[in-house]
C-alpha positions in Angstrom: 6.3 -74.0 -17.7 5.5 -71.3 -14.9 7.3 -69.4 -12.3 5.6 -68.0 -9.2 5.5 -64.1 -9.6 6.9 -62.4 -6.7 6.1 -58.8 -6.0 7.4 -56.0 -4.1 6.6 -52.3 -3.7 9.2 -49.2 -3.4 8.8 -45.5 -2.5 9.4 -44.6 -6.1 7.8 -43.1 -9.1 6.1 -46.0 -11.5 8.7 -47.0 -14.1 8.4 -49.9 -16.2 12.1 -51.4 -17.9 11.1 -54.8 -19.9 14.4 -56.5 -21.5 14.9 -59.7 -22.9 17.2 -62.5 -22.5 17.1 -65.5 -24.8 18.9 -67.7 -26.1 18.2 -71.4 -28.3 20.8 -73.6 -29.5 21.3 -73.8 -33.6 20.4 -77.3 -33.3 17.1 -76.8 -32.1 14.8 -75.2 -34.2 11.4 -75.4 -32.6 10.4 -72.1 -30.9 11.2 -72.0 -27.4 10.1 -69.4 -24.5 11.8 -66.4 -23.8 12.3 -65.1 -20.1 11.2 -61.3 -19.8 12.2 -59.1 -16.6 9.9 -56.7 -15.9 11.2 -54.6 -13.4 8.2 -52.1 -11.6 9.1 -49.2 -9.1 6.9 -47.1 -7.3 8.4 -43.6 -6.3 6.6 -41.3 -4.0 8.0 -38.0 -3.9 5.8 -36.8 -0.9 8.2 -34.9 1.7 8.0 -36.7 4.6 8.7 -33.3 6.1 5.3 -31.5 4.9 2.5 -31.4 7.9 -0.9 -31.3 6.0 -2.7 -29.9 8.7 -0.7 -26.8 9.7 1.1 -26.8 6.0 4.3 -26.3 7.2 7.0 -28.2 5.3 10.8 -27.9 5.2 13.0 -26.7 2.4 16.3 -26.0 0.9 16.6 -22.2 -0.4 20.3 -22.2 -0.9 23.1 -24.6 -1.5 25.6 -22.2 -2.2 26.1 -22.7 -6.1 26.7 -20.5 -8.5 24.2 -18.1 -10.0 24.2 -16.9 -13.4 23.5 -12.8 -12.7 22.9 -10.2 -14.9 24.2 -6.5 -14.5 21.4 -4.3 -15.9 23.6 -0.9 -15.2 27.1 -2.1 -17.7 24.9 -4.8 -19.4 27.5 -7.6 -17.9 26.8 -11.4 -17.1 28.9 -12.6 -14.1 27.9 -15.8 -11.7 27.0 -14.6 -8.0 28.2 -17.1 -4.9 26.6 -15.9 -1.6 28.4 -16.3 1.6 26.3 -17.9 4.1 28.6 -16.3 6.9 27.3 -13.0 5.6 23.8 -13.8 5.4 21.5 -11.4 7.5 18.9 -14.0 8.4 17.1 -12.2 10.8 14.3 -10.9 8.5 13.3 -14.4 7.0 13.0 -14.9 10.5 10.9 -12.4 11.5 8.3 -13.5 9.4 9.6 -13.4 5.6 7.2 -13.5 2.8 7.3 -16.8 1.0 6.6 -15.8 -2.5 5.0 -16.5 -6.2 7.9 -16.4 -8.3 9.4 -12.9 -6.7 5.9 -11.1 -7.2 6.1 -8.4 -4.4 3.5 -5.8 -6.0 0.3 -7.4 -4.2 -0.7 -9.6 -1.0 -1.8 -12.1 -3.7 1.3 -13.3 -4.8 2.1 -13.8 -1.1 1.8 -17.8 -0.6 2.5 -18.0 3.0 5.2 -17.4 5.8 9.1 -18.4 7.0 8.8 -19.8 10.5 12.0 -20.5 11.1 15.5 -19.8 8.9 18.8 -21.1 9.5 22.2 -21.7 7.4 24.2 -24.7 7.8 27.6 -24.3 5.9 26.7 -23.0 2.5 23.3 -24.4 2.8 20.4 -22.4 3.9 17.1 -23.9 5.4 13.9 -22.9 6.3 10.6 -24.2 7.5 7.6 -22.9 5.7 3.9 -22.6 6.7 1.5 -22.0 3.4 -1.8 -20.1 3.7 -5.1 -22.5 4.2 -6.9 -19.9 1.6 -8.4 -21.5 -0.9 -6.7 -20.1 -4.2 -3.2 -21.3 -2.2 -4.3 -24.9 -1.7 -3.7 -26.8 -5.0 0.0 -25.0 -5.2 0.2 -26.6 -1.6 -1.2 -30.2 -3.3 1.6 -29.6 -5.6 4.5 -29.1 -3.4 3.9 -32.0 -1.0 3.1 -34.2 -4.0 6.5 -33.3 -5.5 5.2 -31.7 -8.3 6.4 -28.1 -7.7 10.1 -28.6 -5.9 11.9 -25.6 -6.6 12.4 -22.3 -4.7 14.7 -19.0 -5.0 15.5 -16.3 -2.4 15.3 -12.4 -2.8 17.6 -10.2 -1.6 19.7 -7.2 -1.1 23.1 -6.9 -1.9 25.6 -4.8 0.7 28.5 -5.8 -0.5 30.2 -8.4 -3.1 33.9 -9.0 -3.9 35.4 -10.0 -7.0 36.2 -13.7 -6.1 36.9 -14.3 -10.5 39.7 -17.5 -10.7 42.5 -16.1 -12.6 42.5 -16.8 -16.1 38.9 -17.3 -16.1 37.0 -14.7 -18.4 33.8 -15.0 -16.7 33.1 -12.6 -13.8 32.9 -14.3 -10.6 31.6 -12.6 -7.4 30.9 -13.9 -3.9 28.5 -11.7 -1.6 29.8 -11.3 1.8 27.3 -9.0 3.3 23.7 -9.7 2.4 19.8 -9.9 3.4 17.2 -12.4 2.2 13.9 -10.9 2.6 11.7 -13.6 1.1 11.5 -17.0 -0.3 9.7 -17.5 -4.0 8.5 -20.6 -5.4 9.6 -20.9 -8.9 9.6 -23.2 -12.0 13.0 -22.7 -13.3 15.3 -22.2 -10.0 18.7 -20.4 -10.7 20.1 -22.5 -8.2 18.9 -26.0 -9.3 19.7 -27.8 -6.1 17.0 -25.8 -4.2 14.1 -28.1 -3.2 11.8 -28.9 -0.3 13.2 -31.2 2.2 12.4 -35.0 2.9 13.4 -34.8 6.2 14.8 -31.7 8.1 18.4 -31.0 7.5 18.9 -33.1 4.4 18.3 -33.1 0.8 15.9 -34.9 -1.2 16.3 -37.7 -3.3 16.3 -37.2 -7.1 14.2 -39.8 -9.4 17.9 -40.5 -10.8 19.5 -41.5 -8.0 16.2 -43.4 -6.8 16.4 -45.3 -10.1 20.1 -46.5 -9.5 19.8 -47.8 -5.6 16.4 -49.5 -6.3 16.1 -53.5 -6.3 14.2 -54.7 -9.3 11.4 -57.0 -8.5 11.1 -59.8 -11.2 7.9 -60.8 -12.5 8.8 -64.0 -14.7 6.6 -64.6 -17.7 6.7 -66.7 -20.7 7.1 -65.4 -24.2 7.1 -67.5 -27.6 10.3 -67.0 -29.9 11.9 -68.6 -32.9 15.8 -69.1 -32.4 16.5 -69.0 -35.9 15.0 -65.0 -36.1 16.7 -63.8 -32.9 20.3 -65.9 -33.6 22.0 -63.3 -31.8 19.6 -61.6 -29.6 21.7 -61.2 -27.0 24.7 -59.2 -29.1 21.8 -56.8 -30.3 20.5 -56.6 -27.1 23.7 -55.3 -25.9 24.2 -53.0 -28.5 21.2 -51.2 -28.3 21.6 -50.6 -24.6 24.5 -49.0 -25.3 23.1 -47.4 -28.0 20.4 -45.8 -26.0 22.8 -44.9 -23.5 24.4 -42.9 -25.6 21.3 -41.2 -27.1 20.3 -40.0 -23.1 23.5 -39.2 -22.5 23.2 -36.9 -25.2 19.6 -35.9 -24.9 20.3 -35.0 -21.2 23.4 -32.9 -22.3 20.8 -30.9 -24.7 18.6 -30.6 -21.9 20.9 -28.8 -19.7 22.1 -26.3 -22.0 18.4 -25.7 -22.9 17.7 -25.2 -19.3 20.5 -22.7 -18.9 19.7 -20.8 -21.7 16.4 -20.2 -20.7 17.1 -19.4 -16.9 19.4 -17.0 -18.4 16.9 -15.4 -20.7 14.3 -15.3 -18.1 16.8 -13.5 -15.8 18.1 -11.2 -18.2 14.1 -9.6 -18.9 13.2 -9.8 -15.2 16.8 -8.1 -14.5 15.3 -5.5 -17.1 11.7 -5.0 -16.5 12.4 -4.8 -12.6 15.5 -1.9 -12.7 14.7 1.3 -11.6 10.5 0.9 -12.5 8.3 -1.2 -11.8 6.5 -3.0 -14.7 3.4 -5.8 -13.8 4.3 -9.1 -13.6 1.8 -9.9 -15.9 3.1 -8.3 -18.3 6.7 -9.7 -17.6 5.2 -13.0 -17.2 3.8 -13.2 -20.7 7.0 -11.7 -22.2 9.3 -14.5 -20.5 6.1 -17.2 -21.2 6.1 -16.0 -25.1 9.9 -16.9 -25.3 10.8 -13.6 -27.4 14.7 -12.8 -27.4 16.0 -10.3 -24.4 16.5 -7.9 -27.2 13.0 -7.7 -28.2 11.9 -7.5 -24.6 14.0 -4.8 -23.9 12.2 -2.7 -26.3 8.6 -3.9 -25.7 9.5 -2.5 -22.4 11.0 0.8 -23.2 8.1 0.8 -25.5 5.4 0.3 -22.5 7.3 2.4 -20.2 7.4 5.4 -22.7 3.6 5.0 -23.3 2.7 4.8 -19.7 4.6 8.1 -18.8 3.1 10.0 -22.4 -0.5 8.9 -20.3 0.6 10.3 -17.4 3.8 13.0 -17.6 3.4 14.7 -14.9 2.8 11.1 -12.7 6.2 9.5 -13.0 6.4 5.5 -12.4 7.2 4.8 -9.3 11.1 3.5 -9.0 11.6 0.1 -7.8 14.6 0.7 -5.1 17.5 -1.9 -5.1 19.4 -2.0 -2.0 22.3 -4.0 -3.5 26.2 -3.5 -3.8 26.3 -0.4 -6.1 30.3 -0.2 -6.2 31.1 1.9 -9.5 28.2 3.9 -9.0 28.2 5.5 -6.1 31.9 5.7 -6.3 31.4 7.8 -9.5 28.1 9.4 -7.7 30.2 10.7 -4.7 33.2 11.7 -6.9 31.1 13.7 -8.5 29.5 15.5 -6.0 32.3 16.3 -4.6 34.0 17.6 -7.6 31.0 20.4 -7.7 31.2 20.9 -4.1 35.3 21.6 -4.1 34.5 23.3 -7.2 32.2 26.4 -5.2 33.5 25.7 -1.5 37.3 25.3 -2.4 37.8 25.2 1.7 36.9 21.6 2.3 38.2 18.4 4.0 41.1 16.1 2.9 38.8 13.3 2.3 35.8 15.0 0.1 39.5 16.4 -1.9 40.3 12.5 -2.5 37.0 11.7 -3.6 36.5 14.6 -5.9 39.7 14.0 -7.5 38.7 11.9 -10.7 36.0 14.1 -11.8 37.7 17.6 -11.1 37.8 20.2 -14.4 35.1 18.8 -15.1 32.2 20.5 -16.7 28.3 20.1 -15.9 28.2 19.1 -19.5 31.2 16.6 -18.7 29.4 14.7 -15.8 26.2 14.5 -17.6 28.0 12.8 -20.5 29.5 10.9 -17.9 26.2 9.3 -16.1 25.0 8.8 -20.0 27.1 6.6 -20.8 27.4 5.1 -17.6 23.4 4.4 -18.0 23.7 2.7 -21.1 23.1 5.5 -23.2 25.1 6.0 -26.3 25.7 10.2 -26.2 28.3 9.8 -29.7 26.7 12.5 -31.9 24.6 14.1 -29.4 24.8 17.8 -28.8 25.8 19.9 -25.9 22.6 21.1 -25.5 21.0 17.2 -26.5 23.0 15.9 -23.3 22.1 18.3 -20.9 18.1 18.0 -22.0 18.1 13.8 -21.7 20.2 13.7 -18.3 18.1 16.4 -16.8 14.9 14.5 -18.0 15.8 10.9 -16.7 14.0 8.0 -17.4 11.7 9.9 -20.4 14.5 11.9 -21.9 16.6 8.9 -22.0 14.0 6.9 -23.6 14.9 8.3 -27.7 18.0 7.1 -27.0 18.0 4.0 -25.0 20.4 1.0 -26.5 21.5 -0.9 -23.2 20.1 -1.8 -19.8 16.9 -0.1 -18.1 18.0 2.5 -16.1 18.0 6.6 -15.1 20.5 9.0 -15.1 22.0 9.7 -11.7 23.0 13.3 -13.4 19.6 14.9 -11.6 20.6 13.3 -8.0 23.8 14.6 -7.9 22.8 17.8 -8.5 20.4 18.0 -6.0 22.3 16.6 -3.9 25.2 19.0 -3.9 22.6 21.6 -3.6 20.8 20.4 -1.1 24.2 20.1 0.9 25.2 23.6 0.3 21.5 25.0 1.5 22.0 22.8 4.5 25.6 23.8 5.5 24.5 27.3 4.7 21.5 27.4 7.4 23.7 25.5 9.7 26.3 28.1 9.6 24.3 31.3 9.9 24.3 32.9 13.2 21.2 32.6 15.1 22.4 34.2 18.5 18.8 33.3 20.3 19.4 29.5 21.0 21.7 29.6 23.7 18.8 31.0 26.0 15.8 29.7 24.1 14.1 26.2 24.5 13.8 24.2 21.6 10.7 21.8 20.9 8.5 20.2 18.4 4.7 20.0 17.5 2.7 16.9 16.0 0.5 19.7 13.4 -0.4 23.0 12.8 -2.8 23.5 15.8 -2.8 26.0 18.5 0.1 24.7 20.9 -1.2 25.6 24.3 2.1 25.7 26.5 1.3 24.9 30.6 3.0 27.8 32.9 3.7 25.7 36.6 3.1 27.7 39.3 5.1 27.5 42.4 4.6 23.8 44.0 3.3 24.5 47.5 5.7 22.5 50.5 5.8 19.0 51.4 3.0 18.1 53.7 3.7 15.7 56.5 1.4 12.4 56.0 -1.4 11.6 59.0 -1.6 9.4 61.3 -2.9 6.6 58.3 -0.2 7.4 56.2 -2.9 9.3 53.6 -1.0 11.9 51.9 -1.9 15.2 51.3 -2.9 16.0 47.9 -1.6 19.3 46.3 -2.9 21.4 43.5 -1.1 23.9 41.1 -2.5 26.6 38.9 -1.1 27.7 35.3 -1.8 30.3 33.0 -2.0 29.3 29.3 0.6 30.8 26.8 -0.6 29.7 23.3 0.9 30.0 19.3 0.7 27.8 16.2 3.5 26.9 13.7 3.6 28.9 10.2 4.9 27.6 7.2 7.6 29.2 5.3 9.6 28.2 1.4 10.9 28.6 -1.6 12.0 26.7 -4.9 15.4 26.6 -6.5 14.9 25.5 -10.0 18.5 23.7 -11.6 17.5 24.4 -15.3 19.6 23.1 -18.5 20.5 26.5 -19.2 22.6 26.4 -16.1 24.4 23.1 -17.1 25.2 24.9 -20.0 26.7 27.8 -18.7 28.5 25.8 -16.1 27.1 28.0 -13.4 28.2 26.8 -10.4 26.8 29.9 -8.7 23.3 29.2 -9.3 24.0 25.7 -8.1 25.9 26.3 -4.8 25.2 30.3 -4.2 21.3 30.7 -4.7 20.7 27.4 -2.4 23.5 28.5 0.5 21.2 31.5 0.2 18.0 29.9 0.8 19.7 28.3 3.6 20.7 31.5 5.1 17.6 32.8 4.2 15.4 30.6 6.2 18.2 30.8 9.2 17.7 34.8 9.3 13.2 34.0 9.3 14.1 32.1 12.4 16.2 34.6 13.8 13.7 37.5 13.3 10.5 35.8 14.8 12.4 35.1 18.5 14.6 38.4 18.6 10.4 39.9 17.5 9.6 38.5 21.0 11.7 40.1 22.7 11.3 43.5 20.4 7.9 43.2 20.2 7.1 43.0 23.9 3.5 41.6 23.2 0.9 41.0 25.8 1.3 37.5 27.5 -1.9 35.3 29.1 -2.0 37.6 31.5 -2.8 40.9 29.5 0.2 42.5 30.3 3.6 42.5 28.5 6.5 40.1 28.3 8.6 42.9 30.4 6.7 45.1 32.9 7.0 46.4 36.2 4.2 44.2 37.7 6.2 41.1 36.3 9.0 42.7 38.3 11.6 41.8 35.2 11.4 45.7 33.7 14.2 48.2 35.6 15.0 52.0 34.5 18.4 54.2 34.5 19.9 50.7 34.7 23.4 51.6 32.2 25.2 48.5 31.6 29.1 50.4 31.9 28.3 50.1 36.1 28.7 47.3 37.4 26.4 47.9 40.2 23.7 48.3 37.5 24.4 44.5 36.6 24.4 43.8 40.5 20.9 45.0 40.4 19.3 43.1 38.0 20.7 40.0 39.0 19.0 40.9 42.2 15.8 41.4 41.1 16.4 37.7 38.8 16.8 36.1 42.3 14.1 37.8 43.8 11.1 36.7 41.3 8.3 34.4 42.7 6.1 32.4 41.3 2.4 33.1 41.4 2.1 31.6 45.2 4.9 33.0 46.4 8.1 30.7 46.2 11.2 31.8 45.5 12.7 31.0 42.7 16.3 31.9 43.3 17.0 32.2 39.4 20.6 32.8 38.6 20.8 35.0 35.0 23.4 33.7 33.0 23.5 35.5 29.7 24.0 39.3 29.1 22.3 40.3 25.9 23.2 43.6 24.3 23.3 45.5 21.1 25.6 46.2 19.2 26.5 49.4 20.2 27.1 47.7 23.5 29.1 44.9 22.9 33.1 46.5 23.6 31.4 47.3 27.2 30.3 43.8 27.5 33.3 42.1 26.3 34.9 44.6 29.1 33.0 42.9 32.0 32.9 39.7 30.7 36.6 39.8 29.9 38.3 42.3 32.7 41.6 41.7 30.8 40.3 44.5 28.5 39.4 46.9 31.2 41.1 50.3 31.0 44.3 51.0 33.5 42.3 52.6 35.9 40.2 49.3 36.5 41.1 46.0 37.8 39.5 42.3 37.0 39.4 42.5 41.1 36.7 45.4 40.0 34.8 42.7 38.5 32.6 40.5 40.1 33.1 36.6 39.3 29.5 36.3 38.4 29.7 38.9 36.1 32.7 37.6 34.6 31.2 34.6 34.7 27.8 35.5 32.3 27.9 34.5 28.4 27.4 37.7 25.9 25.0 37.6 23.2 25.3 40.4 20.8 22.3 40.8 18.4 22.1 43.6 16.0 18.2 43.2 15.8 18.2 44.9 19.0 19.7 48.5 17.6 17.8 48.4 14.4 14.6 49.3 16.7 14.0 52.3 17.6 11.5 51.7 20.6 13.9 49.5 22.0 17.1 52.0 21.7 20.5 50.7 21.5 21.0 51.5 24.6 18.7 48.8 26.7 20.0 45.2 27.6 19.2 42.0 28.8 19.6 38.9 31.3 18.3 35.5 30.4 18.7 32.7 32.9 19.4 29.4 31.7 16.4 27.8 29.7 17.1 24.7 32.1 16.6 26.0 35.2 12.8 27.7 33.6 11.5 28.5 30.8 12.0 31.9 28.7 11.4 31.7 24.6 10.3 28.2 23.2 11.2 27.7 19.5 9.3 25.5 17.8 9.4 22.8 14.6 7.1 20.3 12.8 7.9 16.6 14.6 10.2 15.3 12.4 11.4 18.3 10.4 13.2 20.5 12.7 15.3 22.9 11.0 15.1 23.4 6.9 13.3 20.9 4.9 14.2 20.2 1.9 12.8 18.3 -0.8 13.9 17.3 -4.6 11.6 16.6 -7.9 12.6 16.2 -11.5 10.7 19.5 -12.9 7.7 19.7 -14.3 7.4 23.0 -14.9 11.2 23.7 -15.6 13.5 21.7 -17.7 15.5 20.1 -15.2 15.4 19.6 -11.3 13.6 21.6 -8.5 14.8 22.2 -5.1 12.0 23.1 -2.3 13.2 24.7 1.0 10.2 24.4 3.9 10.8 26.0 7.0 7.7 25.2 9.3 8.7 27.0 12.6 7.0 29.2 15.3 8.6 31.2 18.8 6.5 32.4 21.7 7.6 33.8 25.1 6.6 31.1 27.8 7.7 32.4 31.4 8.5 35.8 32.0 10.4 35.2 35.4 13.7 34.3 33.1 14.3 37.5 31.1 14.6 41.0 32.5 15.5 44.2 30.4 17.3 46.9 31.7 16.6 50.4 30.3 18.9 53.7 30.8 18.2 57.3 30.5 
C-alpha cells in the first residue's frame, strides 16, 4: 500500500514532529501498518530588512517594557519605564554609536552607526549601518542570520518620577526626560522584546509563534505494528502529549526565571563596576562570564580598585560621569552647601535659606557622616577624627570600609564647592574702580600681544570717471605687553573639619578672591601711576601728546572747562579731529567731597548755585581711587578725564581666552589630608591710546 508523498517548503526553522496514529481491531491479529505524520518546517530568520551590501538593517531598541534597574548609590532594585514622549532622540540621530554590549572605553567596541532614529508610541526604531571591517563582519553574518537578535540602548537620565502602583512593594519609575546616546548589541537584553526588524515598522516573528500558524506538510509512510502490543495506542498517545506539555510548560517557566535572575546579576555587577570608575570590560566581562555572586564581585572589585590606586596614588582613576536623575543627591548636595554658606554669610537669599534648612546646626563632622552613610558606608563605631579622614579621602579612604554600592563621598565636592563660591563672590564684590573707563579683552596664550593704534582715516575720495576707487592707507604705532600669571592654594585639611572652622573655609578663600581683585586693580591704576614710555618713547601723559596741563585745580570750574577743551582738541597722527568728549572725572581721595560737589551741585555751598555748574560737568561720572594719593610723584592733588573706552581706546585689560576673571580649580590633596583649592589669575593691562586720558596737575 503506498501514498504519493507531497512536499512543501516554509520560511521556518527545520523542526521535525513524527506522531503516530494507529489503530487494529481485537479481532484481527495479524500486524497491520501504521500511518506516521511527519510534519517538516523550514524557518529562515533572515530579516528581510538587512541590505548586505551597505549593511544597514532595521531594528527595535525599545518597546517600552519594564527594566529591572539597579541603584548602586542606596543599593535598591526598582523597574525603570521610559517615556518615549521624553526621549531626546536627536543624538542617535546625529550619528549614535551602535555598540558591543555598552563598551564605550575604545573605538573597537564601536560596531557601526544609527542612520536614522525614530519612536512610534512606546516603541523606538532605528536603522543601523555596521562597519565593512573585517573583525565586524561575522557579528554582521550573525545578525542577518538571526543568530544575534537582541539590542539595548544607553542613556542618561534627567529626570524620573515615581510611577510605583499603590500597594505594590517594588519601586516603579517612568523616565520622562531622557537621552539615548548609543545602541549595544547584547546577548541577554533587559528588555526582551528588542530585536532587529523583519520589515520596517514591525516586529519580528518568534520561532513560537511561527510554529503555531504553520501548515504541516504530510509525508505518509508505512510502518509495521502488532495490535495486540499497542491495544491502546491512541489513549497513551494522548497522554503523553499532555504529558509533555506539561513538562515544557514547566521547563519554559524555569527558563524564564533563570533568565531573569541572570539579567539581574549581570546588571547588578555592571551597575557596580561602572559607578563612579571605570574598570575594563574585560575584566567585568569575565566576572559576569564566571557567574560569581554580586557579592563576591563587589569585592573583587573594591579589591582591584584599591590595588590599582596603591600602584598609582597620586594618579587617581578616572571617574566615569553619569548624567542621570540624581534626585536625593543633589538635594542633599545643595542643602548642604547651603547650610555652610548661611552658616559664614548669614545675609543670603530666601531660597538658598529653604534649601539650607535640613542640614542647618550641622557640624562638618555631621555632614561628612551624612554623605558616609549616604555612600554606602557604614560610619557606626567610627571615630570623629575616622570620619573626617575617609570623607576627605574619597574613593581610597572609603575603601577599609566599603559594605554597599561603588561609590565616593560627595563630602570633598561640597566643600569645594562652598569655597569656591565664597572666593568667587568675594572677587566679584571687590571694588575695582578702573573698568568703567578701561577696555576689557582676551588673549589666545602668553605671547607678546601687539595692540594696532589707527591713525586718523584720511577723507572719502570721489571715484573717477571708471568708477575705480581710490585706495587709502593708514599708519599705526605698535603698543605691546604679555599676560602674567598669578595664584595661590587654599588647602581644606581634616583638622579644619574637626574644628568646625568655618572661617578657614569661607574667610581665607573670600580673601583670595579679594586678593586677586586688588592684583588687578594695582597693575591698571600702575599705568596710570607709573606714566611709562609708550611706542613712541615718550610718556603716557606729556605735553607733546597734548593730554598733560599744569595749575589745573579741580575746585574751578573753568579748570575742568579747560581740559575738556584740550580732550576735544586732540588729533590723530594726520591731523583729524577727534572731537572726544571726556566723560569720567578721576580723583583721589582727598579730592572726592570737591567732586561729588560738581558732579552733584545740590551739595554746593550757599554762595553757589547748580546754575554755576555746567551740564557737562554735572553730567561726568566720578571715580575715586585711593591708589592715586598713596603716590607721592603723583600728589593727591592731580586728577583725571577719561573719555569713554567706546568712542577710543585708553587702558586695555586683558585675560587668558576662556578664563577671564579668577580661575579656580579643585583636587583631592595629595600633599594635604583633604581638598585643595587653586586660585589662577592670568591677567595683564597696558595703556593703548593716549588721546583718551588727560591729567591735570596744580601748583
Amino acid at each position: 500500500m503506498s501514498e504519493e508523498i507531497k512536499e512543501t517548503v516554509l520560511e521556518t526553522a527545520p523542526v521535525e514532529v513524527v506522531t503516530a496514529a494507529a489503530e487494529q481491531p481485537e479481532s484481527e491479529p495479524a500486524p497491520q501498518e501504521v500511518l506516521v505524520e511527519r510534519f517538516t518546517v523550514t524557518a529562515n530568520f533572515a530579516p528581510p530588512s538587512a541590505n548586505d551590501d551597505a549593511r544597514t538593517i532595521d531594528a527595535v531598541w525599545y518597546t517600552g517594557a519594564k527594566v529591572p534597574r539597579f541603584d548602586w548609590r542606596s543599593g535598591e532594585e526598582y523597574d525603570l519605564i521610559l517615556d518615549m514622549k521624553g526621549c531626546r532622540i536627536d543624538r542617535l540621530n546625529n550619528g549614535g554609536p551602535v555598540l558591543d554590549s555598552h563598551s564605550a572605553y575604545g573605538v573597537e567596541g564601536q560596531l557601526g552607526v544609527v542612520r536614522k532614529a525614530w519612536a512610534k508610541k512606546s516603541t523606538g526604531f532605528a536603522t543601523i549601518q555596521f562597519s565593512k571591517r573585517d573583525d565586524v563582519t561575522p557579528i554582521w553574518n550573525d545578525v542577518k542570520g538571526g543568530i544575534i537578535q537582541n539590542l539595548s540602548p544607553g542613556m542618561w537620565i534627567y529626570k524620573k518620577v515615581d510611577t510605583t502602583p499603590k500597594g505594590q512593594e517594588r519601586k516603579e519609575f517612568t523616565a520622562t526626560d531622557w537621552e539615548p546616546f548609543e545602541i549595544s548589541l547584547v546577548s541577554v537584553p533587559a528588555d526582551p522584546n528588542t530585536n532587529f526588524m523583519s520589515a520596517v515598522g514591525t516586529l519580528p516573528a518568534q520561532p513560537a509563534n511561527v510554529l503555531s500558524n504553520l501548515a504541516p506538510v504530510v509525508e505518509t509512510q508505512r510502518a509495521s505494528a502488532h495490535t495486540k502490543e499497542n491495544p491502546v495506542m491512541e489513549t497513551t498517545t494522548q497522554d503523553a502529549g499532555v504529558e509533555a506539555q506539561q513538562n515544557e510548560e514547566t521547563l519554559a517557566a524555569a527558563r524564564d526565571e533563570a533568565v531573569k535572575a541572570e539579567r539581574l546579576r549581570a546588571n547588578t555587577i555592571r551597575a557596580i563596576a561602572t559607578g563612579p570608575f571605570k574598570v575594563e570590560e574585560t575584566f567585568l566581562s569575565a566576572l559576569i562570564d564566571e557567574g560569581v555572586s554580586v557579592d563576591t564581585a563587589r569585592e573583587r572589585i573594591m579589591t582591584k580598585l584599591d590595588a590599582e590606586y596603591r600602584k598609582h596614588p597620586t594618579v587617581p582613576i578616572n571617574p566615569v560621569v553619569t548624567l542621570g536623575c540624581q534626585d536625593e543627591t543633589d538635594k542633599r548636595r545643595e542643602g548642604m552647601e547651603a547650610a555652610l554658606f548661611l552658616r559664614g554669610t548669614p545675609r543670603a537669599s530666601g531660597e538658598m535659606v529653604e534649601k539650607g534648612r535640613e542640614f542647618a546646626g550641622l557640624t562638618l563632622v555631621d555632614m561628612a557622616r551624612e554623605c558616609l552613610n549616604a555612600a554606602g558606608v557604614k560610619t557606626r563605631g567610627m571615630s570623629r577624627s575616622d570620619i573626617a579622614r575617609v570623607a576627605l579621602q574619597g574613593r581610597h579612604g572609603a575603601a577599609e570600609y566599603f559594605t554597599g554600592a561603588m561609590t565616593i563621598s560627595d563630602f570633598p565636592n561640597i566643600l569645594a564647592n562652598v569655597a569656591n563660591k565664597t572666593l568667587r563672590q568675594a572677587y566679584e564684590a571687590a571694588p575695582r574702580t578702573f573698568m568703567p573707563f578701561c577696555r576689557q579683552v582676551t588673549a589666545f596664550d602668553f605671547k607678546p600681544v601687539n595692540r594696532i593704534q589707527l591713525s586718523d582715516i584720511a577723507a572719502l575720495q570721489k571715484t573717477n570717471e571708471n568708477g575705480e576707487f581710490v585706495r587709502i592707507y593708514v599708519s599705526d604705532s605698535k603698543e605691546s605687553y604679555a599676560l602674567t600669571t598669578w595664584g595661590g592654594i587654599v588647602p581644606i585639611t581634616r583638622k579644619v573639619v574637626l574644628n568646625d572652622d568655618l572661617q578657614a573655609l569661607t574667610r581665607i578663600p573670600a580673601g583670595l578672591g579679594i586678593a586677586a581683585a586688588t592684583l588687578e586693580s594695582d597693575a591698571v591704576w600702575a599705568v596710570v601711576t607709573a606714566n611709562a614710555n609708550m611706542a613712541d618713547g615718550l610718556p603716557l601723559f606729556h605735553a607733546t601728546h597734548k593730554n598733560l596741563s599744569g595749575t589745573n585745580a579741580l575746585a574751578a570750574v573753568a579748570n575742568i572747562t579747560t581740559a575738556r577743551k584740550l580732550m576735544r582738541k586732540q588729533t590723530a597722527p594726520k591731523g583729524t579731529i577727534l572731537n572726544l568728549v571726556p566723560k569720567f572725572l578721576i580723583v583721589p581721595a582727598a579730592l572726592e567731597g570737591i567732586a561729588a560737589q560738581l558732579t552733584n551741585p545740590i551739595n554746593l555751598a550757599a554762595t553757589a548755585s547748580a546754575a554755576d555748574v555746567p551740564a557737562f560737568v554735572r553730567a561726568m561720572v566720578p571715580i575715586v581711587e585711593p591708589r592715586l594719593d598713596a603716590v607721592a610723584s603723583v600728589g593727591d592733588t592731580n586728577w583725571y578725564t577719561a573719555a569713554d573706552p567706546s568712542t577710543i581706546d585708553t587702558i586695555e585689560y586683558c585675560y587668558l581666552e576662556g578664563q577671564q576673571g579668577i580661575y579656580i580649580e579643585t583636587r583631592q590633596g595629595f600633599e594635604v589630608d583633604g581638598v585643595e583649592i587653586k586660585a589662577r589669575l592670568d591677567f595683564a593691562a597696558a595703556a593703548i591710546d593716549h588721546r583718551g586720558l588727560q591729567k591735570n596737575t596744580a601748583a
